[in-house]
N, C-alpha and C positions, 0 to 999 in steps of 0.2 A: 416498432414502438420503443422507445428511451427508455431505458432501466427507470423503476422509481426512484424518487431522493431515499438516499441511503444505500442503496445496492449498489456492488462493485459492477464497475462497467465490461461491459462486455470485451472477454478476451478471446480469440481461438485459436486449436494449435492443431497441427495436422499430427494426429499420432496420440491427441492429448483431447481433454472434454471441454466443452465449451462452461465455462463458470458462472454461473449469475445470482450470488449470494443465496443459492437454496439447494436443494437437493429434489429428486422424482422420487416421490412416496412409490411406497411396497406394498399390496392391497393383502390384508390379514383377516383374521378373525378378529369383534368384538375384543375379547378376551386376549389376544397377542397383543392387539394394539396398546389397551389399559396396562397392561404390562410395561408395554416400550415407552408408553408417556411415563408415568412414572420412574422408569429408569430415569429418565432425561431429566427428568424435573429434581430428581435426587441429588444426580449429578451436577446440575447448573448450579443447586442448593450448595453443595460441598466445594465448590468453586473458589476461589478469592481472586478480587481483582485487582487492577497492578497498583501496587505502590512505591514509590523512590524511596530507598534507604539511602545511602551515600553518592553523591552524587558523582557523575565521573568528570574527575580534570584533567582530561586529555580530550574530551568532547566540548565544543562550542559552539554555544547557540549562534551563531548568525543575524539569523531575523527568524521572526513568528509572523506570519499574518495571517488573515483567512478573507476569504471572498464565497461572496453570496448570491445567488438569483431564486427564480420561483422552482427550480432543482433540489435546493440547499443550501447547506454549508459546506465548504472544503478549507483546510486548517493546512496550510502549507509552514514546514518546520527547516530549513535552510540552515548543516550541520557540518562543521569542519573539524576532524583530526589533526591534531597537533601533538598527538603521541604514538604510539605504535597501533598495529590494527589491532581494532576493538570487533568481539562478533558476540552478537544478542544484545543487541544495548535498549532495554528501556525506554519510552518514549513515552511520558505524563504529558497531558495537553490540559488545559483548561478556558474553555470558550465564558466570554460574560459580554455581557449589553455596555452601554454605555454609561451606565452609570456603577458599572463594577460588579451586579450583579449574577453570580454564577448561572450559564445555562445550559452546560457541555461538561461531562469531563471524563477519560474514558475509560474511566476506573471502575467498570461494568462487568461483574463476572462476565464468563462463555466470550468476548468480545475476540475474533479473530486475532492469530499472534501480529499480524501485516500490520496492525489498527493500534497496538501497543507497543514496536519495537521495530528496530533495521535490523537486518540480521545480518551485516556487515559495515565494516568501513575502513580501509588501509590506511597506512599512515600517508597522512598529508595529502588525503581527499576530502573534497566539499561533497556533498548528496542534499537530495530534494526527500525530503516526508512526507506524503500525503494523506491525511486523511480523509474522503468524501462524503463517507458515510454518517454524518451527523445531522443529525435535525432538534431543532430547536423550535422555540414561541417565542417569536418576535425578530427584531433586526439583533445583529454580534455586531461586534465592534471588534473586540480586542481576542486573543487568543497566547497563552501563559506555556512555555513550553520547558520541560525539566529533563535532564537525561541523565537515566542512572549509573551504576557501573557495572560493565560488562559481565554477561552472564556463561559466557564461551572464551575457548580461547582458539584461535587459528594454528592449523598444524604448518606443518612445515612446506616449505614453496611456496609460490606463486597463488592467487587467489585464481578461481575460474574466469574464464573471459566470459563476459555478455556483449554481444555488439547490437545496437538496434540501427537499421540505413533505413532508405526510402521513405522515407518520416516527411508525411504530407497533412496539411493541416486542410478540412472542409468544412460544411455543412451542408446539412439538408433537413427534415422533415422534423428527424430528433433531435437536430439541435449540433452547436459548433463540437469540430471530432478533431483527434489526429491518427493517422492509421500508419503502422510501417510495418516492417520485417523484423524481429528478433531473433537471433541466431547464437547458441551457446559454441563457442569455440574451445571448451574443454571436453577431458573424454567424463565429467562425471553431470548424468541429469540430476536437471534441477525440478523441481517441485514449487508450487505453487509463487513461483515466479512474478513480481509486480514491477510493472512498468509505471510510472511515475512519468507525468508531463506537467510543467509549469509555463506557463505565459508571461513573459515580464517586458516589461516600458520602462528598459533603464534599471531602478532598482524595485521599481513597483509592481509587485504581482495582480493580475488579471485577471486570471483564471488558471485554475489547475484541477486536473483531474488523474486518476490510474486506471490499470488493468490488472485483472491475474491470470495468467498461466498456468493452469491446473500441472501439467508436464511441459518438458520444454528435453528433450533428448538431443545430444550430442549432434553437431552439424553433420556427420560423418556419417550417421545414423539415420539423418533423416533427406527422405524424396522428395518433398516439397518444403519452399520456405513453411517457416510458421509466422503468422500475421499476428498483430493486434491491433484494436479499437482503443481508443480513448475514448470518454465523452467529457466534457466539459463542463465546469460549474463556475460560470462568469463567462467572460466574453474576452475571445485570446486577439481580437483584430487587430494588425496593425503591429502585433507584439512579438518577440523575440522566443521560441519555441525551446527546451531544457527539455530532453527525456533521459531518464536513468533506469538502470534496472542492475540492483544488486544481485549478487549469488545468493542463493538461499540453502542450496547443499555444496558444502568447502570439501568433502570428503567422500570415498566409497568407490562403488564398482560404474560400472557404466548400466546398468538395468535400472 
């Protein structure tokens, strides 16, 4: 069955857990349980969600657009470096109707860091943004995108390599997919790794959707390829396929 609108689309990794926006409850007592809501709820409460202070001018928006079906919303954000590599950089979206009205924006305490930020980008690279997990009342038009100034800085070398091959586009039951291989070619894993797919007809986006990759350990390291799923939110036919997947850990050990 197809993830609901909103949930990150199914990713798997041999060696790693399969991800789908939740977690498997822990069976407690009454009395643990009212505890651990509470925590959470205190938590989410103490929260703040993201807001742009100074904006970064070494980041360039591109294009914004967003595409819709009876899935959702997905807000694809199309971002090019024109200065040195930026890492944690911000990402404000604001979805509104056609008539300017706001319906989205994801300035949402707890909101996944994937959902508010790239967590890299070198100099003189383009990247795709995806947001999927948006839902709204009624039809989006437009989608407003801001990006702040970096919150990281990159150490020294080379950035980790991600290669994704085998990158096959289908459908079936659940609806249009792209499946392939991603394989890290450095020695440091990554963590909660997103694969990113855009659909485009020239310069029009079609459909786009991601993945996460809860682990993604070193090709060296690992026995079997690790796969991912896409699923799609619009309709990629006939269209020109874009998958990306930035590093998410630039540094550390190999474990």
């Amino acid at each position: 069955m197809r993830p609901k609108p909103g949930l990150v689309a199914l990713a798997a990794g041999v060696g790693g857990s399969v991800f789908l926006g939740g977690c498997l409850g822990v069976e407690t007592t009454p009395e643990k349980s009212a505890a651990k809501a509470k925590t959470a709820t205190n938590g989410i409460a103490n929260q703040k969600g993201l807001t742009i202070g100074k904006l970064n001018a070494a980041i360039k928006v591109e294009d914004a657009t967003i595409v819709q079906d009876a899935n959702g919303v997905a807000a694809v954000v199309r971002v090019k470096n024109i200065g040195s590599t930026q890492v944690a950089l911000p990402v404000a979206i604001t979805v509104s109707d056609a008539k300017g009205k706001k319906l989205y924006a994801n300035d949402t305490p707890g909101l996944d860091a994937s959902l508010t930020s790239l967590p890299v980008l070198g100099a003189g690279q383009e990247a795709d943004w995806v947001n999927n997990q948006i839902l709204v009342a009624g039809k989006a038009s437009k989608v407003a995108a801001q990006i702040g100034a970096a919150k990281g800085k990159a150490g020294a070398g080379a950035l980790p390599k991600i290669v994704l091959s085998n990158i096959k586009a289908g459908r079936d039951e659940d609806g249009n997919y792209a499946k392939g291989i991603v394989a890290n070619e450095s020695a440091i894993a990554q963590k909660r790794l997103v694969v990113s797919c855009v659909a485009r007809d020239g310069a029009k986006v079609l459909a786009a959707g991601r993945a996460v990759v809860d682990r993604l350990a070193p090709a060296a390291d690992s026995k079997k390829p690790t796969t991912f799923t896409v699923f799609f939110i619009g309709d990629p036919k006939q269209a020109q396929l874009a998958c990306t997947a930035p590093p998410t850990v630039l540094s550390g050990g190999t474990k």
